[in-house]
N, C-alpha and C positions, 0 to 999 in steps of 0.2 A: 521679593525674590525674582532674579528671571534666569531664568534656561535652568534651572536646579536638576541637575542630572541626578542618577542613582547614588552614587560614591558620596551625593552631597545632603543624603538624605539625615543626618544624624547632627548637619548643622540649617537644615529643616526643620529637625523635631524643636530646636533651640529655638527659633522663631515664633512657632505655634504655641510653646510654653509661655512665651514677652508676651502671645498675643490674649492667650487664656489669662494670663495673670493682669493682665492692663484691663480687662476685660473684667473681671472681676472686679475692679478697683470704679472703672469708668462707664460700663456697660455698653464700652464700644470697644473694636480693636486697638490694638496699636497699626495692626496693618490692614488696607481696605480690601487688598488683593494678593494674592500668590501665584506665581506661577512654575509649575511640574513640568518639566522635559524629560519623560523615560522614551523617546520615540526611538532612542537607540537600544531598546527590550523589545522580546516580545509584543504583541499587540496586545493579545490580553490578559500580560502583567503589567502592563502599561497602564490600563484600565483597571483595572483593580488595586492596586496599589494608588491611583489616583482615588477612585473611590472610597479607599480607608482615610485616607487624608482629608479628601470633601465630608467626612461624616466628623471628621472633628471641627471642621470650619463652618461648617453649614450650620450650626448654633450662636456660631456670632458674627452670621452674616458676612463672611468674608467671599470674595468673588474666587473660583479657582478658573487659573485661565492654564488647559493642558495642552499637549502638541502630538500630533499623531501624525506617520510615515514621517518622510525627511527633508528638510530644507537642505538644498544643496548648497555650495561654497563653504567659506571659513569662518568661523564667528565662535569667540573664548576659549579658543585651543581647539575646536572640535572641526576634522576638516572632513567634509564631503565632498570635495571639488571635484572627486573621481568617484561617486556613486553611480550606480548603474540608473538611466532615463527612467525607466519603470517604478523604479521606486521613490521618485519624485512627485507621486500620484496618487492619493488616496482614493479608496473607495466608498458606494453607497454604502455598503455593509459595515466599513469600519466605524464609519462612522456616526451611522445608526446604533452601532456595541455600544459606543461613549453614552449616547444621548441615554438609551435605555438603562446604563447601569447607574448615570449621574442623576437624571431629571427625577426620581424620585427621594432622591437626597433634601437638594435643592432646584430652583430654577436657577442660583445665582454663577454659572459656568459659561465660561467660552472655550471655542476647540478652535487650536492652527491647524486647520486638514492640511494637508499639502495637494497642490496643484498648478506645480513647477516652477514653485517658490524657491530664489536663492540668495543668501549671504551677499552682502556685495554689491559692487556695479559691473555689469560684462557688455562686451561688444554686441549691439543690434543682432538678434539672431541668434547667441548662444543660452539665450534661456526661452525654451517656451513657456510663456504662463499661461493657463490656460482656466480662466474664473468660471467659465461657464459651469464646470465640474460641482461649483459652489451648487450652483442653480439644480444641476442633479441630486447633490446631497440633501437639499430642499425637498426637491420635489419625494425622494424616497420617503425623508421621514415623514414628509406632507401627509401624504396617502395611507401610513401607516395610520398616525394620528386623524386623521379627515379633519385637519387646518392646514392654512398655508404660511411657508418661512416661520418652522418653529425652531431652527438652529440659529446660534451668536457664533460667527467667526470671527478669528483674527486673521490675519494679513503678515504673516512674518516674511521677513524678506523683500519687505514692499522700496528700497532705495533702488532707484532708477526705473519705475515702472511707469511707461506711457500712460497719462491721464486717463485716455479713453480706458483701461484696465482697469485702472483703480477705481472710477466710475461702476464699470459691472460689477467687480469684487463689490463695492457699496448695496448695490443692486439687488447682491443675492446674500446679503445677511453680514458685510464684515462690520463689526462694532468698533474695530482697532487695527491700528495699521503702525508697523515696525518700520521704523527709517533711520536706522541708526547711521549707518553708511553715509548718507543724503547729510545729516545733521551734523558730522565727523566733518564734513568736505567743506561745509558751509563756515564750520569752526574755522580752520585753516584757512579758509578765503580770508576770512577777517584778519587775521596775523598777517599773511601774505599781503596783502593789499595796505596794511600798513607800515611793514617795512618799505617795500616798493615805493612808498610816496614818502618818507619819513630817510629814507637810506643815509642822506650826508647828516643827522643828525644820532643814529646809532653807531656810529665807530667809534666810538669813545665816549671817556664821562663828560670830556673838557672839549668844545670843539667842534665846529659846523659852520655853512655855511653863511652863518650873519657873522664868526669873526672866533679868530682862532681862542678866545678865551672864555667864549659865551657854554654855560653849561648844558648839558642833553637830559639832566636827571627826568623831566617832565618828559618825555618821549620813551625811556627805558625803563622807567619805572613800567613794573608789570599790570598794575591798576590801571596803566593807561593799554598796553597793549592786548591786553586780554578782555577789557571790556569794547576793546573795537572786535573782536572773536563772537562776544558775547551776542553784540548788537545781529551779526551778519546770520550766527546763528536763529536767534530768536525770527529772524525774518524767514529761514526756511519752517522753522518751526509754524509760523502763522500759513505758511503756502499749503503745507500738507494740511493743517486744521479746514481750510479751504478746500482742498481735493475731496475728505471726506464732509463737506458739508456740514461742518459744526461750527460754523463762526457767519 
């Protein structure tokens, strides 16, 4: 699951039931991870509500990855493109709430703090990120616990973020980094880039430049244009596994 809002919680429980029942059959899940977005609730029925959910997951091992304050811009209908700057910013305390009501469930949870994460690609300047924030949520819960970087973060919002960023975000605990944006555009290069060099041979079925009766099927058929999407894709996908240092 990912971004499972409130309203979608009832084809949540439908998952968790595939996952109990596979579960019982396999003595694994069907699913390895879920991920909760109430970050449009409350804070803490956000947390709480995640936490009924982590105590049904937490016996078969399932990772829950949840999202606290707000990623800004647009992403599956939901827009914050006009959220107020402040709320783009989590805090030590909130996210201290998470750690204490989850980590005696399980350890198996990640948290999306927010720290001026946004949906999207925008012009140089309209988004502050600001990872350091991470390294504060660290250090809170550090000192609580007397160990160091005992938070897993994610990264949502990470399409178009300056390397040196993603690097600190790495730094201060993100285990996962969202680029859906990044991977969408990569998609499209690939389609794009091969119409663009392909062009006199898609105007028709019948008909190209080696001779007006030579056929285009091999150039139109979808198999061929979508696996050059596929390729360009896979090639961002290996950049980011690169950023964050897992390949």
């Amino acid at each position: 699951s990912d971004h499972c809002a409130k309203k979608l919680l009832p084809w949540f429980d439908g998952m968790l039931e595939a996952d109990t029942e596979y579960f019982k059959q396999h003595g694994e899940p069907l699913f390895s991870s879920h991920m909760l977005d109430l970050s449009e609730e409350p804070h803490e029925e956000n947390v709480a509500i995640c936490a009924e959910y982590f105590k049904k997951m937490a016996p078969m091992k399932i990772i829950l990855e949840m999202e606290i304050g707000i990623t800004g811009g647009v992403e599956d209908g939901v827009d914050n493109s006009g959220v107020a700057k402040d709320k783009l910013y989590s805090t030590p305390e909130e996210v201290w709430q998470v750690y204490e009501q989850l980590a005696p469930i399980s350890e198996k949870f990640t948290i999306a703090a927010a720290f001026g994460n946004v949906h999207g690609v925008y012009k140089p300047g309209n988004v502050v990120l600001r990872p350091e924030l991470l390294g504060e949520f660290q250090r809170f819960a550090g000192k609580i616990l007397q160990r160091g970087k005992p938070l897993n973060f994610v990264f949502h919002g990470g399409s178009g973020s300056e390397k040196e960023k993603i690097d600190e975000a790495r730094g201060y605990g993100v285990v996962k980094m969202n680029v859906d944006t990044d991977t969408q555009w990569a998609y499209w290069v690939g389609l794009r880039d091969f119409y663009e060099d392909s062009e006199g041979y898609l105007q028709g079925q019948i008909g190209n430049p080696k001779g007006l009766d030579k056929p285009n099927k091999s150039y139109y058929d979808p198999r061929k244009w979508v696996r050059e999407s596929e390729l360009t894709m896979k090639s961002r996908v290996v950049e980011s596994c690169k950023d964050l240092n897992n390949v």
